[in-house]
N, C-alpha and C positions, 0 to 999 in steps of 0.2 A: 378465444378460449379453446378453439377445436386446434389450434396451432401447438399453445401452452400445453394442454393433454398429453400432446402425441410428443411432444420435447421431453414433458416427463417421462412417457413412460422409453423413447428412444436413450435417455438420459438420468436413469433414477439416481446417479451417483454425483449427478452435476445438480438433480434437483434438492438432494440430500445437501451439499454445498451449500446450493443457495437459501438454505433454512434454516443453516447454521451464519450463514451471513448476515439475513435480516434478525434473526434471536439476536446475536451481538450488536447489532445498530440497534436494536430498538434496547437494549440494557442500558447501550451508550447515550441515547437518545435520552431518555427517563432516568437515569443516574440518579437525579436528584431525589426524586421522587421516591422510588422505590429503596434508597439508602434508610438506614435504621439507626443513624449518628452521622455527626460531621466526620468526612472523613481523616482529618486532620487534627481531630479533638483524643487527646490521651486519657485516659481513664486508670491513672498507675497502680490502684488497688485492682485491677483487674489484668494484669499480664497474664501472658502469654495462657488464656484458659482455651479450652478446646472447646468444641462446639456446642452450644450448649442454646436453650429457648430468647436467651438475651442475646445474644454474641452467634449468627447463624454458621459463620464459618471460622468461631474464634476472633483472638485478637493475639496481637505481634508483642515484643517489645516492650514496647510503651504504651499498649493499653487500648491500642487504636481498632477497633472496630474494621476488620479482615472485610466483610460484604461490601462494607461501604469505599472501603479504598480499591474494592476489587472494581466495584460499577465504576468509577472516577477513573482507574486505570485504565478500563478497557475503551471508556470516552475520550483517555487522551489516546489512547495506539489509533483510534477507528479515526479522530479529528487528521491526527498525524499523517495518517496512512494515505486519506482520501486526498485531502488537501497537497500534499508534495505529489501523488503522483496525477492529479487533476493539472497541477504546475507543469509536472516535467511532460507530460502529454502533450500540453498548448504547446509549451514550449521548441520541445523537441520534434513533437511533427509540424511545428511550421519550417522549423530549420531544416527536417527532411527534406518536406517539399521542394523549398523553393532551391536549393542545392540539388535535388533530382531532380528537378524540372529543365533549371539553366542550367549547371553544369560548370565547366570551365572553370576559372583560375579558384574563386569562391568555392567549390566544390572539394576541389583540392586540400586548400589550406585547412577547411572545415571538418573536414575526414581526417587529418594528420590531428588537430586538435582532439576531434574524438575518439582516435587510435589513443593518444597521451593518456586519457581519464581513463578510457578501458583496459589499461594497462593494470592498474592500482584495484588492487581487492575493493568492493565496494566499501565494506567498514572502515578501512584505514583510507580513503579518499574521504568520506563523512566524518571521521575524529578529526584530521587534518581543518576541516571545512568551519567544523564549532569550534575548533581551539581556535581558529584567527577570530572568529568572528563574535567569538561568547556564548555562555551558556543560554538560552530561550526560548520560549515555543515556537518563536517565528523562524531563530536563527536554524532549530533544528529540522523543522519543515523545509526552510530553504535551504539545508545541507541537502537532505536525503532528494529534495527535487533535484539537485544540482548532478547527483551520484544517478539517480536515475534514468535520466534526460538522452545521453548519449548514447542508450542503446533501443529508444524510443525511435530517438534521429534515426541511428541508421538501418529500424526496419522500415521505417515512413519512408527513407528515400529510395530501397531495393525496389519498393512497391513504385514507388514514382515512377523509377527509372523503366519501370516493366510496362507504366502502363499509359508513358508517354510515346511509346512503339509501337501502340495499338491503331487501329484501321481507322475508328470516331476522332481521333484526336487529330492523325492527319487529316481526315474532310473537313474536320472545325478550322485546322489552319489554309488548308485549300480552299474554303470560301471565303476568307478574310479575315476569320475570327483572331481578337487581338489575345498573346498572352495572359492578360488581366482573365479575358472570358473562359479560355483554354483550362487557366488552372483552378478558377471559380465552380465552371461548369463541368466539366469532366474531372480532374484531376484528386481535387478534395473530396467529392463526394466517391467517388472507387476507394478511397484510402480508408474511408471510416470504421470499416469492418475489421480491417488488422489494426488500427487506433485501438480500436476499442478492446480488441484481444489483446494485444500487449501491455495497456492498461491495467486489463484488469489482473491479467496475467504477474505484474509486479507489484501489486497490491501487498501480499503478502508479504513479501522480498522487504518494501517500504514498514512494515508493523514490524516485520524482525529486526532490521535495523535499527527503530526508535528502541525499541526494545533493547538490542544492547545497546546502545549509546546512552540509555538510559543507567542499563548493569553498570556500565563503565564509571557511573558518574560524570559525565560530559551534556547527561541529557535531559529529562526533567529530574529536578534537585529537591529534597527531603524541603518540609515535610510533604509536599504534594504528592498524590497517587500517582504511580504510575506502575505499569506492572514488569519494567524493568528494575524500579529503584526499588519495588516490594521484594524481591529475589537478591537486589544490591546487599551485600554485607551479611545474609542472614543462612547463605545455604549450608554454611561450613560451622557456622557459631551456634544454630538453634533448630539443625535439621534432627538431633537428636530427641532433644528437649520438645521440641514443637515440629512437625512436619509440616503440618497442614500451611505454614508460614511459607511453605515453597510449594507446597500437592498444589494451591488452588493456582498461585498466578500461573504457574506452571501449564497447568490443566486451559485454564485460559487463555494462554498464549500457543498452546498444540490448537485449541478446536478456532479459534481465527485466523490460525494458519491454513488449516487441516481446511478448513470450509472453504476460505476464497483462493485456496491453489486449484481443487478440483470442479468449484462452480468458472475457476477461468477456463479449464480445462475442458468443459461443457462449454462456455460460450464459443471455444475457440471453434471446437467440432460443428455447434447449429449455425456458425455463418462463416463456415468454409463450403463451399458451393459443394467442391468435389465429394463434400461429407457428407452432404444433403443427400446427393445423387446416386450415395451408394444405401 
Protein backbone atom coordinates (compact mmCIF):
# COMPACT_ATOMS: atom_id res chain seq x y z
CA UNK A 1 0.00 0.00 0.00
CA UNK A 2 2.92 2.38 1.14
CA UNK A 3 4.43 1.51 -2.54
CA UNK A 4 0.93 2.27 -4.34
CA UNK A 5 0.78 5.92 -2.21
CA UNK A 6 3.88 7.06 -3.05
CA UNK A 7 3.37 5.82 -7.11
CA UNK A 8 0.36 7.89 -6.88
CA UNK A 9 1.36 10.66 -5.58
CA UNK A 10 5.04 10.47 -7.85
CA UNK A 11 2.44 9.80 -10.72
CA UNK A 12 -1.04 11.54 -10.31
CA UNK A 13 -1.30 11.66 -14.25
CA UNK A 14 -0.57 7.97 -14.73
CA UNK A 15 -2.81 7.34 -11.66
CA UNK A 16 -5.50 9.39 -13.23
CA UNK A 17 -4.90 6.93 -16.42
CA UNK A 18 -5.36 4.03 -14.50
CA UNK A 19 -8.91 5.23 -13.35
CA UNK A 20 -9.97 5.90 -16.40
CA UNK A 21 -8.87 2.31 -17.45
CA UNK A 22 -10.44 0.30 -14.78
CA UNK A 23 -14.11 2.79 -15.25
CA UNK A 24 -13.82 1.44 -18.85
CA UNK A 25 -13.20 -2.30 -17.90
CA UNK A 26 -15.52 -2.41 -15.47
CA UNK A 27 -18.50 -0.63 -18.09
CA UNK A 28 -17.12 -3.29 -20.45
CA UNK A 29 -17.12 -5.88 -17.74
CA UNK A 30 -21.07 -5.17 -16.73
CA UNK A 31 -22.33 -4.21 -20.21
CA UNK A 32 -25.06 -6.24 -19.69
CA UNK A 33 -26.04 -5.36 -16.80
CA UNK A 34 -25.99 -1.90 -16.56
CA UNK A 35 -27.61 -1.45 -20.55
CA UNK A 36 -31.28 -0.05 -20.33
CA UNK A 37 -32.28 -2.11 -23.92
CA UNK A 38 -30.89 -4.61 -26.20
CA UNK A 39 -28.40 -3.09 -27.69
CA UNK A 40 -29.43 -4.17 -31.14
CA UNK A 41 -33.30 -3.92 -30.65
CA UNK A 42 -34.72 -0.79 -32.98
CA UNK A 43 -37.45 1.12 -31.60
CA UNK A 44 -38.39 3.19 -35.09
CA UNK A 45 -41.10 5.35 -33.36
CA UNK A 46 -38.30 6.51 -31.45
CA UNK A 47 -35.43 7.92 -33.95
CA UNK A 48 -32.90 9.86 -33.62
CA UNK A 49 -34.41 11.67 -29.98
CA UNK A 50 -31.88 13.35 -27.78
CA UNK A 51 -31.30 12.57 -24.43
CA UNK A 52 -33.95 12.24 -22.71
CA UNK A 53 -35.12 9.94 -18.88
CA UNK A 54 -35.78 6.79 -21.44
CA UNK A 55 -33.07 7.03 -23.96
CA UNK A 56 -29.87 8.31 -21.54
CA UNK A 57 -27.71 9.33 -24.26
CA UNK A 58 -30.34 9.26 -27.12
CA UNK A 59 -30.82 6.94 -29.86
CA UNK A 60 -29.48 6.63 -33.61
CA UNK A 61 -31.19 5.99 -36.75
CA UNK A 62 -33.03 3.19 -36.06
CA UNK A 63 -34.17 3.64 -32.89
CA UNK A 64 -31.40 1.90 -31.00
CA UNK A 65 -30.77 2.87 -27.67
CA UNK A 66 -27.06 4.99 -27.88
CA UNK A 67 -26.13 3.87 -23.81
CA UNK A 68 -26.61 0.49 -24.57
CA UNK A 69 -24.57 0.17 -27.83
CA UNK A 70 -22.20 2.51 -26.22
CA UNK A 71 -21.53 -0.19 -23.07
CA UNK A 72 -21.44 -3.21 -25.82
CA UNK A 73 -18.89 -1.15 -27.96
CA UNK A 74 -16.60 -0.20 -25.45
CA UNK A 75 -16.71 -4.40 -24.46
CA UNK A 76 -15.82 -5.17 -27.76
CA UNK A 77 -12.67 -2.24 -28.29
CA UNK A 78 -11.43 -3.37 -24.25
CA UNK A 79 -12.07 -7.54 -25.45
CA UNK A 80 -10.33 -6.45 -28.85
CA UNK A 81 -7.64 -4.61 -27.30
CA UNK A 82 -6.64 -6.89 -24.47
CA UNK A 83 -6.86 -9.92 -26.28
CA UNK A 84 -4.56 -9.15 -29.57
CA UNK A 85 -2.04 -7.45 -27.62
CA UNK A 86 -1.96 -10.39 -24.78
CA UNK A 87 -1.26 -12.48 -28.26
CA UNK A 88 1.15 -10.29 -29.90
CA UNK A 89 3.06 -10.12 -26.43
CA UNK A 90 3.37 -13.96 -26.11
CA UNK A 91 4.07 -13.99 -29.30
CA UNK A 92 6.33 -11.65 -30.23
CA UNK A 93 8.51 -11.72 -26.99
CA UNK A 94 9.27 -15.28 -27.41
CA UNK A 95 10.43 -14.64 -30.87
CA UNK A 96 12.43 -11.77 -29.42
CA UNK A 97 13.97 -13.87 -27.12
CA UNK A 98 15.00 -16.71 -28.50
CA UNK A 99 16.43 -14.68 -31.78
CA UNK A 100 18.34 -12.32 -29.15
CA UNK A 101 19.58 -14.96 -27.17
CA UNK A 102 20.96 -17.35 -30.38
CA UNK A 103 21.45 -15.09 -32.87
CA UNK A 104 22.77 -16.15 -36.18
CA UNK A 105 21.24 -17.34 -39.41
CA UNK A 106 17.54 -17.30 -37.52
CA UNK A 107 18.15 -13.87 -36.31
CA UNK A 108 18.79 -12.71 -39.53
CA UNK A 109 16.10 -13.83 -41.52
CA UNK A 110 13.54 -12.93 -38.62
CA UNK A 111 14.66 -9.28 -38.50
CA UNK A 112 14.27 -8.94 -42.43
CA UNK A 113 10.79 -10.50 -42.00
CA UNK A 114 9.97 -7.96 -39.39
CA UNK A 115 11.74 -4.92 -41.17
CA UNK A 116 8.88 -6.15 -44.31
CA UNK A 117 5.64 -5.78 -41.73
CA UNK A 118 7.19 -2.61 -40.14
CA UNK A 119 7.42 -1.31 -43.30
CA UNK A 120 3.46 -1.13 -43.99
CA UNK A 121 1.36 1.56 -41.89
CA UNK A 122 -0.15 -0.47 -39.25
CA UNK A 123 -3.83 -0.02 -40.59
CA UNK A 124 -3.27 -0.97 -44.08
CA UNK A 125 -1.01 -4.18 -42.89
CA UNK A 126 -4.46 -5.01 -40.66
CA UNK A 127 -7.14 -4.28 -43.71
CA UNK A 128 -4.88 -6.31 -45.80
CA UNK A 129 -4.82 -9.14 -42.85
CA UNK A 130 -9.14 -9.12 -42.63
CA UNK A 131 -9.65 -8.91 -46.18
CA UNK A 132 -7.85 -12.36 -46.88
CA UNK A 133 -9.06 -13.67 -43.92
CA UNK A 134 -12.86 -12.36 -43.44
CA UNK A 135 -14.65 -10.29 -41.41
CA UNK A 136 -14.83 -11.59 -37.39
CA UNK A 137 -14.04 -11.14 -34.01
CA UNK A 138 -11.33 -13.69 -34.00
CA UNK A 139 -10.21 -12.79 -37.54
CA UNK A 140 -9.89 -9.09 -36.20
CA UNK A 141 -8.08 -9.89 -33.00
CA UNK A 142 -5.81 -11.96 -34.87
CA UNK A 143 -5.19 -9.18 -37.55
CA UNK A 144 -4.34 -6.50 -35.04
CA UNK A 145 -2.13 -9.31 -33.07
CA UNK A 146 -0.34 -9.91 -36.16
CA UNK A 147 0.35 -5.82 -36.92
CA UNK A 148 1.42 -5.60 -33.51
CA UNK A 149 3.87 -8.33 -32.79
CA UNK A 150 6.75 -7.09 -34.78
CA UNK A 151 7.65 -4.29 -32.75
CA UNK A 152 7.02 -6.30 -29.55
CA UNK A 153 9.81 -8.80 -31.07
CA UNK A 154 12.07 -6.30 -31.79
CA UNK A 155 12.11 -4.50 -28.26
CA UNK A 156 12.27 -8.08 -26.53
CA UNK A 157 15.17 -8.79 -28.57
CA UNK A 158 17.33 -5.28 -27.97
CA UNK A 159 16.81 -6.07 -24.37
CA UNK A 160 17.99 -9.80 -24.92
CA UNK A 161 20.73 -8.79 -26.73
CA UNK A 162 21.86 -6.38 -23.79
CA UNK A 163 21.30 -8.55 -21.43
CA UNK A 164 22.86 -11.67 -22.51
CA UNK A 165 26.43 -9.49 -22.15
CA UNK A 166 25.81 -9.03 -18.70
CA UNK A 167 28.50 -10.52 -15.85
CA UNK A 168 25.40 -13.31 -14.23
CA UNK A 169 24.79 -14.75 -17.56
CA UNK A 170 28.36 -15.37 -18.35
CA UNK A 171 29.06 -17.11 -14.56
CA UNK A 172 25.70 -19.16 -15.32
CA UNK A 173 27.38 -20.29 -18.55
CA UNK A 174 30.95 -20.62 -16.88
CA UNK A 175 29.61 -23.10 -14.28
CA UNK A 176 27.86 -25.30 -16.85
CA UNK A 177 24.52 -23.82 -16.95
CA UNK A 178 22.82 -25.18 -20.04
CA UNK A 179 21.00 -22.60 -22.53
CA UNK A 180 17.51 -24.04 -21.47
CA UNK A 181 18.55 -22.65 -17.59
CA UNK A 182 20.29 -19.45 -19.11
CA UNK A 183 17.20 -18.19 -20.77
CA UNK A 184 14.63 -19.73 -18.18
CA UNK A 185 16.59 -18.15 -15.28
CA UNK A 186 17.99 -15.11 -16.15
CA UNK A 187 17.06 -14.05 -19.44
CA UNK A 188 13.00 -14.10 -19.35
CA UNK A 189 12.74 -12.98 -16.18
CA UNK A 190 15.12 -9.18 -16.85
CA UNK A 191 12.68 -9.00 -19.88
CA UNK A 192 9.42 -8.77 -18.02
CA UNK A 193 9.50 -5.17 -17.11
CA UNK A 194 9.91 -3.79 -20.79
CA UNK A 195 7.21 -6.71 -21.88
CA UNK A 196 5.05 -5.36 -19.98
CA UNK A 197 5.77 -1.69 -20.90
CA UNK A 198 5.43 -2.11 -24.37
CA UNK A 199 2.31 -4.01 -23.89
CA UNK A 200 0.66 -1.84 -22.25
CA UNK A 201 2.09 0.82 -24.05
CA UNK A 202 0.12 -0.54 -27.40
CA UNK A 203 -2.94 -1.08 -25.92
CA UNK A 204 -4.30 1.92 -27.13
CA UNK A 205 -2.68 1.68 -30.59
CA UNK A 206 -4.61 -1.99 -30.70
CA UNK A 207 -8.47 -0.02 -29.50
CA UNK A 208 -7.70 2.56 -32.21
CA UNK A 209 -7.10 0.23 -34.74
CA UNK A 210 -10.27 -2.03 -34.08
CA UNK A 211 -11.80 1.15 -34.10
CA UNK A 212 -11.13 2.06 -37.48
CA UNK A 213 -11.31 -1.26 -38.99
CA UNK A 214 -14.45 -1.18 -37.59
CA UNK A 215 -15.13 2.68 -39.27
CA UNK A 216 -13.96 1.13 -42.39
CA UNK A 217 -16.55 -1.64 -42.29
CA UNK A 218 -13.90 -4.49 -42.42
CA UNK A 219 -14.56 -4.91 -38.59
CA UNK A 220 -17.21 -5.57 -36.29
CA UNK A 221 -20.43 -5.53 -38.88
CA UNK A 222 -23.99 -3.85 -38.05
CA UNK A 223 -26.01 -4.47 -36.29
CA UNK A 224 -23.61 -5.33 -33.39
CA UNK A 225 -21.94 -2.47 -31.25
CA UNK A 226 -19.27 -1.35 -31.71
CA UNK A 227 -17.94 2.07 -31.40
CA UNK A 228 -16.34 2.06 -34.61
CA UNK A 229 -19.44 1.00 -36.68
CA UNK A 230 -21.51 3.63 -34.19
CA UNK A 231 -19.46 6.70 -35.91
CA UNK A 232 -19.50 4.19 -39.46
CA UNK A 233 -21.91 6.00 -41.89
CA UNK A 234 -23.36 8.60 -39.54
CA UNK A 235 -20.65 11.49 -39.03
CA UNK A 236 -21.53 13.19 -42.38
CA UNK A 237 -25.35 12.18 -42.68
CA UNK A 238 -26.68 12.99 -39.00
CA UNK A 239 -23.89 15.01 -37.35
CA UNK A 240 -26.42 17.87 -37.97
CA UNK A 241 -29.61 16.48 -37.23
CA UNK A 242 -28.14 14.34 -34.19
CA UNK A 243 -24.58 15.07 -32.76
CA UNK A 244 -24.77 13.25 -29.87
CA UNK A 245 -24.81 10.00 -32.62
CA UNK A 246 -20.96 10.96 -32.88
CA UNK A 247 -20.14 13.29 -29.20
CA UNK A 248 -20.53 10.10 -27.25
CA UNK A 249 -18.63 7.17 -29.29
CA UNK A 250 -16.27 9.84 -29.98
CA UNK A 251 -15.84 10.95 -26.39
CA UNK A 252 -15.47 7.14 -25.56
CA UNK A 253 -12.91 6.41 -27.80
CA UNK A 254 -10.60 9.77 -26.75
CA UNK A 255 -11.02 8.82 -22.88
CA UNK A 256 -9.66 4.84 -23.64
CA UNK A 257 -7.34 6.28 -25.46
CA UNK A 258 -6.51 9.10 -23.39
CA UNK A 259 -6.34 6.70 -20.18
CA UNK A 260 -4.13 3.71 -21.26
CA UNK A 261 -1.61 5.91 -23.33
CA UNK A 262 -0.66 7.78 -20.05
CA UNK A 263 -1.38 4.91 -17.32
CA UNK A 264 1.47 3.16 -20.00
CA UNK A 265 3.27 6.01 -19.65
CA UNK A 266 3.39 5.78 -15.75
CA UNK A 267 3.99 2.09 -15.95
CA UNK A 268 6.82 2.76 -18.08
CA UNK A 269 8.35 5.39 -15.62
CA UNK A 270 7.78 3.13 -12.08
CA UNK A 271 9.66 0.17 -13.47
CA UNK A 272 12.47 1.91 -15.25
CA UNK A 273 15.11 1.61 -12.57
CA UNK A 274 16.92 4.72 -13.78
CA UNK A 275 13.37 6.42 -13.02
CA UNK A 276 13.05 5.05 -9.66
CA UNK A 277 16.42 6.42 -8.87
CA UNK A 278 15.92 9.82 -9.71
Amino acid sequence: MEWTGKSVRRKPLGAVGGTLVLFMLTLAVFATVLQNFDPVEPHYSDRLINTNGTYWLGTDQFGRDLFSRLLHGIRVSMLVGFSAITIAAVVGGVIGVIVGYWGGVVDLVVQRFVDILMAFPTIIMALVVVTALGTSLMTLIFAIAVVQSPNISRITRSVTLSIRERQYVDAARSVGASDRRVVFRHILPNTISPWIVIATAELGTAILTETTLSFLGVGIQEPNASLGTMLAGVAQQYRAEAPWMVIWPGIAIGVAVFGLNIFGDAVRDLLDPRQRDR
